[in-house]
C-alpha positions as CSV (number, residue, x, y, z in Angstrom):
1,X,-23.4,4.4,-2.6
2,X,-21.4,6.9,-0.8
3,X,-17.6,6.0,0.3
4,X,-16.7,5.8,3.5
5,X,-14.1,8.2,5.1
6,X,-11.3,5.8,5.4
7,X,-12.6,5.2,1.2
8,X,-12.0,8.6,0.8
9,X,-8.8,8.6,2.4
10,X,-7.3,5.5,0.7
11,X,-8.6,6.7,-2.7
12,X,-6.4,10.5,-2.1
13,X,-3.3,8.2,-0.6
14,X,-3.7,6.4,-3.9
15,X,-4.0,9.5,-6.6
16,X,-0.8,11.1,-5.0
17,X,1.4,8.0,-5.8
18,X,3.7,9.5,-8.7
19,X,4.4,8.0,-11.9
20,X,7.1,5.3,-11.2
21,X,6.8,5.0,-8.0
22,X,4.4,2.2,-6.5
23,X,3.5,1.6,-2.8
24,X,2.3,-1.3,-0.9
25,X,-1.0,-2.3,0.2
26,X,0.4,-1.3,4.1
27,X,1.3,1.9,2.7
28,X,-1.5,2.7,1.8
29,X,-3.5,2.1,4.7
30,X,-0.7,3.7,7.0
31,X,-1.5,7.0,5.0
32,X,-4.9,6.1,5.4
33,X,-5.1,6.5,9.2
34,X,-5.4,2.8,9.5
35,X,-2.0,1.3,9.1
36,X,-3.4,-2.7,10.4
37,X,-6.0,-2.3,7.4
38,X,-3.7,-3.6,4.8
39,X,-6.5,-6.0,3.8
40,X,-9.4,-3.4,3.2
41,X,-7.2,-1.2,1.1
42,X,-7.1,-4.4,-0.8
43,X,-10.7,-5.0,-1.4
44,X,-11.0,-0.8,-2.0
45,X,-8.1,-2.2,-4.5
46,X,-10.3,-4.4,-6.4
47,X,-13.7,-2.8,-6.7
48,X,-11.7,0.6,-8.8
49,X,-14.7,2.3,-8.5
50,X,-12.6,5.9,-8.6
51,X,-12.3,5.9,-12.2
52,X,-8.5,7.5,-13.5
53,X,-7.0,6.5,-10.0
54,X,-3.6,4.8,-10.7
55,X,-4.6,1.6,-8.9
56,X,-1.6,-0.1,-10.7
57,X,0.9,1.7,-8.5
58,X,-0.5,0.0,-5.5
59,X,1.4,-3.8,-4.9
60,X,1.4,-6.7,-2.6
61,X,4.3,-6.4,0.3
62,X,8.1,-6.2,-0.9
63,X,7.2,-5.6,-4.3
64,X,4.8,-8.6,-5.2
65,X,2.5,-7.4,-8.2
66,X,-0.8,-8.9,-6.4
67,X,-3.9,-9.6,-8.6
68,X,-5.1,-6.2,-10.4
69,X,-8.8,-7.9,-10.7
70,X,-7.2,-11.0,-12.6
71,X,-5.5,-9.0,-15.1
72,X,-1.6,-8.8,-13.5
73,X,-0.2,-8.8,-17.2
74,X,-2.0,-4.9,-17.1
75,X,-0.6,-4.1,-14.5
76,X,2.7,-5.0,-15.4
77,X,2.4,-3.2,-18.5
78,X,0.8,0.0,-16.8
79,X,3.9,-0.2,-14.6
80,X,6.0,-0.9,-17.2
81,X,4.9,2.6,-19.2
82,X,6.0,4.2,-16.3
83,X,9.3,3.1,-16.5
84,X,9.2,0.7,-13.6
85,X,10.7,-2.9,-14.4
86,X,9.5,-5.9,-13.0
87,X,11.1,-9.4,-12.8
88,X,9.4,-12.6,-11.7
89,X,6.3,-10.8,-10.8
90,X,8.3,-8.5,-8.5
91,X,9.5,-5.2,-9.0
92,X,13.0,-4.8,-9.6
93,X,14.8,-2.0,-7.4
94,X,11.9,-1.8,-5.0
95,X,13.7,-0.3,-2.4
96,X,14.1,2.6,-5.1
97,X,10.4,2.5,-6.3
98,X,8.8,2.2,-3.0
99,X,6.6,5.2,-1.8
100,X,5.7,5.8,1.5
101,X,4.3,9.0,1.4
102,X,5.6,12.5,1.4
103,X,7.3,12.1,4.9
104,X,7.2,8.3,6.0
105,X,8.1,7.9,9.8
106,X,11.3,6.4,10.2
107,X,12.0,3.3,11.1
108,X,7.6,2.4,10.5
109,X,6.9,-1.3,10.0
110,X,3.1,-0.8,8.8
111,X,2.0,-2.1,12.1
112,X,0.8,-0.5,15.7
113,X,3.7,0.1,18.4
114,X,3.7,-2.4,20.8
115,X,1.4,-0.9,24.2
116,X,3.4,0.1,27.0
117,X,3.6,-2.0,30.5
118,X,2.7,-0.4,33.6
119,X,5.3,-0.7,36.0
120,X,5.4,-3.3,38.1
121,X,3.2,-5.6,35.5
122,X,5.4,-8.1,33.3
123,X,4.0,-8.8,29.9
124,X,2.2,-12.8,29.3
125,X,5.0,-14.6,29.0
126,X,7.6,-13.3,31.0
């Protein structure tokens, strides 16, 4: 079966992660194009079917190890070759370790900007 493009895009985000550096799930689909689709790059996550891709580098928001298909001791250890330490399943320093690419937009929160009001039209709520 063929991948899709955002498959393809996820699966190139991933491969240019370096060595000691990991970057969240949100990261990953921000490169992507799709920076909501935190979830898909998940399930792209857990079927590896790119074979020598570093999926290991690829973690659960603020550091959190996530699953690794059941096997989180591998990935600790993958990450731990690397040279990245990790504490309580968290890694340590992740300010330091985090990747977001080779130019992440400032101040990015891995979400869509809020839309803008028309004037004249209050937001619900207001």
């Amino acid at each position: 079966m063929a991948a899709t493009p955002f498959t393809a895009a996820v699966l190139a985000a991933v491969r240019r992660i370096p060595a000691g550096r990991a970057a969240t799930y949100g990261d990953i689909a921000a490169l992507a194009g799709r920076p909501r689709a935190c979830r898909a790059v998940g399930n792209i996550m857990r079927k590896g079917q790119a074979p020598g891709a570093p999926y290991h580098r690829v973690v659960a928001a603020g550091g959190r190890l996530g699953g690794y298909g059941g096997h989180p001791a591998m990935k600790r250890a993958l990450l731990a070759a690397e040279g990245v330490a990790v504490t309580g399943g968290r890694i340590r320093d992740w300010r330091l370790i985090r990747w977001q690419g080779p130019h992440p937009a400032r101040g990015s929160r891995n979400h869509a900007e809020p839309k803008p009001v028309s004037p004249g039209k209050r937001p619900p709520g207001n």
